[in-house]
C-alpha positions, -999 to 999 in steps of 0.1 A, spaced: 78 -737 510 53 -741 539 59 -706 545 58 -692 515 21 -712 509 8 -696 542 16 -663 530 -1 -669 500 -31 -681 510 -29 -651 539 -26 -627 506 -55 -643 494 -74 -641 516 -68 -609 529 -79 -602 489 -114 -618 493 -117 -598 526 -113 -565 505 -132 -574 480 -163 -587 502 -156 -554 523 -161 -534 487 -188 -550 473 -213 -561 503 -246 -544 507 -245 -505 521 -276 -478 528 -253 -457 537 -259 -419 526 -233 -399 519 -233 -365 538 -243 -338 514 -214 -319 492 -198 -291 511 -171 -277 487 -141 -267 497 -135 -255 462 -140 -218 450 -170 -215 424 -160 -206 387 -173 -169 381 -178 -162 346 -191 -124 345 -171 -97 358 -188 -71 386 -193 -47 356 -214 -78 338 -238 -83 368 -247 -49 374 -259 -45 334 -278 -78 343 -296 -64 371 -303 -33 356 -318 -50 327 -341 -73 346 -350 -48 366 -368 -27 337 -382 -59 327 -396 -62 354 -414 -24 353 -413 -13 315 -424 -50 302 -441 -65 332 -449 -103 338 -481 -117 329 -497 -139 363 -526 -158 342 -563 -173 357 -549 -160 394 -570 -131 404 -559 -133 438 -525 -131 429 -531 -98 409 -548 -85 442 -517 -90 461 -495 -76 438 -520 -44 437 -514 -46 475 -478 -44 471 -477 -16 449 -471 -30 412 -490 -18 380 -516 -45 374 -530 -37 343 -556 -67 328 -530 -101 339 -500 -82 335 -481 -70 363 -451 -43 360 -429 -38 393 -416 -5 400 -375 -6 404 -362 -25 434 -398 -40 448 -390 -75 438 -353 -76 454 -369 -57 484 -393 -89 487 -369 -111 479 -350 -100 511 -372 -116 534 -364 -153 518 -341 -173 539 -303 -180 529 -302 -212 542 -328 -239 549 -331 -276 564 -351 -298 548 -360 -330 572 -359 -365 568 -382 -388 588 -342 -403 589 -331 -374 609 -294 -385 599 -304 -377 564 -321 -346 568 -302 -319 544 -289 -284 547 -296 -263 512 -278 -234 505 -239 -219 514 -213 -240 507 -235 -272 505 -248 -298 477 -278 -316 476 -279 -346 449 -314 -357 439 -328 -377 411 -340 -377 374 -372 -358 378 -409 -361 350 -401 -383 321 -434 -404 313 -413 -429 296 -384 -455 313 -355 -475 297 -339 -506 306 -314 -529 285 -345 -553 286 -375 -536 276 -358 -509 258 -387 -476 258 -416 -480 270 -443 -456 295 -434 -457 330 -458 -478 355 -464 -472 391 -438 -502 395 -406 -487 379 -416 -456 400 -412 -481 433 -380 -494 422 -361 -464 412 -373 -454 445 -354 -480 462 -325 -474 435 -326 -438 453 -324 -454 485 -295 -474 479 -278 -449 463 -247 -436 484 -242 -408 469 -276 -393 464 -290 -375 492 -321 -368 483 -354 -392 470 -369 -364 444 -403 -364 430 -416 -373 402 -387 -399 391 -407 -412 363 -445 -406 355 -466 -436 363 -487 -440 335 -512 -469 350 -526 -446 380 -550 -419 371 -533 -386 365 -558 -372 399 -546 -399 424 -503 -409 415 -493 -384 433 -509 -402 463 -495 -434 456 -454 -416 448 -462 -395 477 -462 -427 500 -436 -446 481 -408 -416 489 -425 -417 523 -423 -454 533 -397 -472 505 -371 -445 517 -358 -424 548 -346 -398 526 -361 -367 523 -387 -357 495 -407 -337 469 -441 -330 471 -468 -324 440 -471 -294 419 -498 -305 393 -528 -292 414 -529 -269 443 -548 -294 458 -522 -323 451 -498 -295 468 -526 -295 498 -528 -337 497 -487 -333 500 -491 -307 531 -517 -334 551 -496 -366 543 -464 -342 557 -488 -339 590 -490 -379 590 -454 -385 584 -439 -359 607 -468 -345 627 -486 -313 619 -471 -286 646 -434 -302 629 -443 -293 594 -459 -261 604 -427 -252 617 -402 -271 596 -396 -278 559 -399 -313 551 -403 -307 513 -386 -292 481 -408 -284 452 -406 -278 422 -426 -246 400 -415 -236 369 -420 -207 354 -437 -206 320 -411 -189 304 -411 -163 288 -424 -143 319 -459 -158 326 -471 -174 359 -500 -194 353 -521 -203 379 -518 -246 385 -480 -240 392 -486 -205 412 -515 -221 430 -491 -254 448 -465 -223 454 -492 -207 473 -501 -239 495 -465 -251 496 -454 -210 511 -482 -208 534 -473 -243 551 -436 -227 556 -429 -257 526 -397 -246 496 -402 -240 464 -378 -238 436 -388 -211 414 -373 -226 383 -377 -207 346 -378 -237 321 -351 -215 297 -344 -236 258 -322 -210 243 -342 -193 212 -377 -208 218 -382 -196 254 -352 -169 258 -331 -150 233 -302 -168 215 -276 -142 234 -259 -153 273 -268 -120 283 -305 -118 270 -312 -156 287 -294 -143 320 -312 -110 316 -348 -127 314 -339 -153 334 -334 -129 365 -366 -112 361 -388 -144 359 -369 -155 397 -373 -124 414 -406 -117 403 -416 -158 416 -398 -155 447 -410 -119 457 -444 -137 450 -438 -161 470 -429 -138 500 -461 -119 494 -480 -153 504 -459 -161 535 -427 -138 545 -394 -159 554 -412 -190 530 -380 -212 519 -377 -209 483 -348 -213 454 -332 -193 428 -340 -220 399 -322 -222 366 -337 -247 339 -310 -241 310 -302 -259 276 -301 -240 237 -317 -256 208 -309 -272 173 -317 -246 149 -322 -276 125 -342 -297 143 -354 -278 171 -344 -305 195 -333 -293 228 -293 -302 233 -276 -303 265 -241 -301 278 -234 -274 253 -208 -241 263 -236 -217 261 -252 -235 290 -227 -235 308 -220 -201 305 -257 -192 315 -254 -216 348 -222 -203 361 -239 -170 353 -271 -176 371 -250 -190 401 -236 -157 402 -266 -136 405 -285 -161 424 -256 -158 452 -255 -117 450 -297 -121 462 -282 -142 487 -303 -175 476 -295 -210 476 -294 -221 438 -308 -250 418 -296 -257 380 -277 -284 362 -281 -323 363 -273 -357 345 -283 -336 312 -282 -357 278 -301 -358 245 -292 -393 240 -314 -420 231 -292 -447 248 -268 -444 280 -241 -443 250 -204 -418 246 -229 -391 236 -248 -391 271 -218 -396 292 -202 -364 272 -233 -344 279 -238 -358 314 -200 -350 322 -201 -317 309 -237 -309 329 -224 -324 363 -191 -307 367 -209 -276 353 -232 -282 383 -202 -284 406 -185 -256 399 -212 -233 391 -218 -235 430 -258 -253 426 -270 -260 460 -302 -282 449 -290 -304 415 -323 -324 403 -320 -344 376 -287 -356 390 -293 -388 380 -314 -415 356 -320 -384 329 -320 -393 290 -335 -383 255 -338 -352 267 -354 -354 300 -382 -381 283 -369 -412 298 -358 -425 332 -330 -450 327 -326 -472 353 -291 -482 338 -279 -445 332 -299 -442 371 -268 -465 389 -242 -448 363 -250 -415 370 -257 -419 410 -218 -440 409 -205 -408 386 -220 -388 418 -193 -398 442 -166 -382 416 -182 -349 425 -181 -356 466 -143 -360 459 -136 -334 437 -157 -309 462 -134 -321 492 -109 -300 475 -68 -306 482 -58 -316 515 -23 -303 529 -25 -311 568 8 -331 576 -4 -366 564 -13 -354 529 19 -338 521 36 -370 526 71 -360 533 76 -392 552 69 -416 527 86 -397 500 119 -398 526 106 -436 532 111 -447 494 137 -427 480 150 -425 447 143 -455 424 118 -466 448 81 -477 447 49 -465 472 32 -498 470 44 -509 507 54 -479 522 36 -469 551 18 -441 544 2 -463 514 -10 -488 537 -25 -461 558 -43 -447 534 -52 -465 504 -85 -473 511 -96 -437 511 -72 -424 490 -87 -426 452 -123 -425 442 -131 -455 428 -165 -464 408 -184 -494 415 -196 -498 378 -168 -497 355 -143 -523 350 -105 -516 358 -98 -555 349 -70 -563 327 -84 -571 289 -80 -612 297 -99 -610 327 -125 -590 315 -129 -613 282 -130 -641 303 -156 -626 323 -181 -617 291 -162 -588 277 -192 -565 293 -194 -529 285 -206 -503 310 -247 -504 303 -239 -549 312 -223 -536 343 -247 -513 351 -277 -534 344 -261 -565 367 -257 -530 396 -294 -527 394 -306 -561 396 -274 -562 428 -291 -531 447 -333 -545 441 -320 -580 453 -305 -565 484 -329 -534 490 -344 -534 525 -376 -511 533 -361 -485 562 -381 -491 595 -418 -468 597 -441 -467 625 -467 -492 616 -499 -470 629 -482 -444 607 -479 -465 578 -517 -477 586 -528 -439 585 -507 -433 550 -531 -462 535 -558 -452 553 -554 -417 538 -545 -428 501 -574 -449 499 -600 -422 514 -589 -398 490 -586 -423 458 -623 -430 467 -639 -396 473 -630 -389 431 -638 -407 400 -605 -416 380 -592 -392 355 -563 -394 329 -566 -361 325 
């Protein structure tokens, strides 16, 4: 009986040590994704080539327009296009000849060098929910995003295994005058996180203010000669560059600093209706940003963006997770890898109001859509809802935990001696069971994904417990990761210049909401 007790309580507690080893606190970052798996390749070689033709005589019979930006016209005058008033037609085969010169691959550094990531190949890079003015919690329900929520979905990021990346604009902070946030989200990223980071795109000279705080962080001569940002410009689609998002292009390339040149595509409003017409136009509008982009500074890190969801044709809602964007992504992927550029699309896409069925449908849908498609640079991968107009910070730890699915699935199958498991199966037998064979024991903490957010209980347990669905769960995992978030070390006289900085520049301008 004595025995029997011991082993008990040895059960037990070998239980609790399992369960504290699962559940105490973790920074760690996940490597980013390299798959192992093929990428899903929707249009056949016959498909492409009708695509590329296409956008190329956009490109010269219809021209794009580049608005308020003499400058840029100059340079494209330079580089032998038709510039006739704003708009600008490119003869056959100038933009992919500009394109040429972007690089296949980049790194973008972390003041962590451990989490500094590689974008492009094979790889995945997970980054958050990215612009909506407005945040959700179970709480406070809707309401405008304050410099505060921007902080702690800052340290969400940073707790976040699976995300490798701290994004940008998470959520707009409503309470800080439009001309000095990006100051204050500039040095969050920068000192609430190790991860590496997005700069501004509202202003060319928020893009400049991003470039000097860079020089602070990691030293002018580094960022001179490194990337330690990803931006984002979109494209005013349909085919027009204006000049606030062309102008932070032209600081970011200059300073050797990425852009993603990103069309923002919704499916009948900014595109036509048709796969092939979106793809077509969507083509066009990236090689003619990129090829701009190498006019400013040859070699400049940039990526083939794809912004992609249709429309209700009753509402004229956006929707999201739908086949037709699908098909555009994995087609975008396509073309994006025949100009030999990393790609950016898909994310935590929804249209829902709440983190409800209909937002894990359309998130599910966007994500694996992301995977397969063969994205390089996901934004939004997290936190995104009603549309991309509110930051949820319970669909935020849902999403990042949904994350770690995708690191699985991109490990692909295993078949090196240990996973064919010819011992165990000669172990057990006929009529047997796994549960205590050896090669479970060796391997059953690694061998199933497992979320931390959902509940796996049996029904009695988990109405004892509260009977808590998945937004409970998830609202308890935010409150677990603030009460247990940690500021990653910083140089104080570096942290002392950041201020320093911020406050010179919040002072030398009146406040604008603007």
């Amino acid at each position: 009986m004595a025995d029997t007790q011991t082993r008990r309580r040895s059960r037990s507690g070998g239980g609790a040590a399992r369960r504290a080893e699962r559940t105490a606190v973790s920074v760690e970052t996940a490597r980013y994704i390299q798959r192992n798996i093929p990428d899903f390749e929707i249009l056949t070689e016959e498909a492409l080539e009708l695509i590329e033709a296409n956008a190329e005589t956009v490109l010269e019979e219809i021209g794009v327009a580049f608005v308020n930006n003499p400058a840029a016209l100059d340079r494209w005058r330079a580089a032998g296009a038709d510039v006739t008033g704003e708009r600008v037609r490119l003869p056959k085969g100038l933009a992919r000849t500009l394109c040429a010169t972007a690089p296949s691959t980049y790194t973008q550094h972390a003041r962590n060098p451990d989490r500094s990531v590689e974008i492009g190949g094979r790889n995945l890079v997970l980054a958050p929910v990215y612009g909506p003015p407005f945040v959700h919690d179970a709480a406070g329900g809707r309401r405008y995003a304050t410099m505060a929520d921007f902080e702690k979905f800052v340290k969400l990021g940073y707790m976040s295994k699976w995300l490798h990346h701290s994004g940008g604009t998470i959520c707009e902070p409503t309470d800080i005058p439009v001309n000095k946030r990006h100051l204050d989200m500039l040095k969050a990223h920068m000192t609430l996180s190790d991860k590496p980071f997005m700069g501004s795109v509202t202003e060319a000279s928020r893009a400049q203010d991003s470039v000097e705080m860079c020089e602070i962080l990691f030293g002018k001569d580094f960022v001179q000669n490194n990337t330690v940002m990803t931006s984002l410009t979109n494209i005013n689609s349909p085919m027009t560059f204006d000049d606030v998002m062309m102008g932070a292009l032209e600081v970011y390339a200059r300073n050797n600093q990425a852009c993603i040149i990103s069309p923002f595509i919704v499916g009948g409003a900014m595109a036509p209706v048709s796969v092939a017409g979106t793809l077509t136009q969507v083509l066009a509008e990236v090689m003619a940003g990129i090829a701009y982009s190498q006019l400013i500074r040859p070699g400049a890190p940039v990526i083939f963006g794809a912004f992609v969801t249709s429309i209700d044709m009753n509402s004229g809602a956006p929707t999201f997770g739908t086949p037709e964007a699908s098909q555009i992504t994995y087609g975008a992927g396509q073309l994006a890898r025949r100009l030999g550029l990393p790609f950016r699309s898909a994310g935590s896409f929804n249209g829902s109001k709440l983190p409800d069925a209909q937002a894990a449908y359309e998130t599910a849908n966007s994500l694996n859509m992301g995977l397969l498609s063969g994205v390089n640079f996901m934004l939004h991968a997290c936190g995104w809802l009603e549309g991309g107009l509110v930051s949820s910070f319970e669909k935020f730890v849902m999403d990042a935990d949904q994350l770690g699915a995708l690191h699985k699935m991109a490990q692909g199958v295993a078949m090196d001696e240990d996973a064919q498991a010819m011992a165990a199966i000669a172990e057990v037998g006929p009529g047997g069971h796994y549960l205590g064979c050896a090669h479970t024991q060796a391997n059953f903490k690694s061998a199933f994904w497992r979320a931390e957010v959902f509940d796996f209980k049996p029904y009695e347990t988990w109405s004892e417990e509260g009977a808590r669905d998945t937004v409970a769960l998830a609202t308890e995992r935010v409150q677990y990761l603030i009460d247990n978030y940690r500021q990653p070390p910083l140089d104080p006289a570096i942290d002392d210049a950041l201020t320093e900085y911020v406050a010179k520049k919040k002072a030398s301008m009146p406040d604008s909401f603007m």
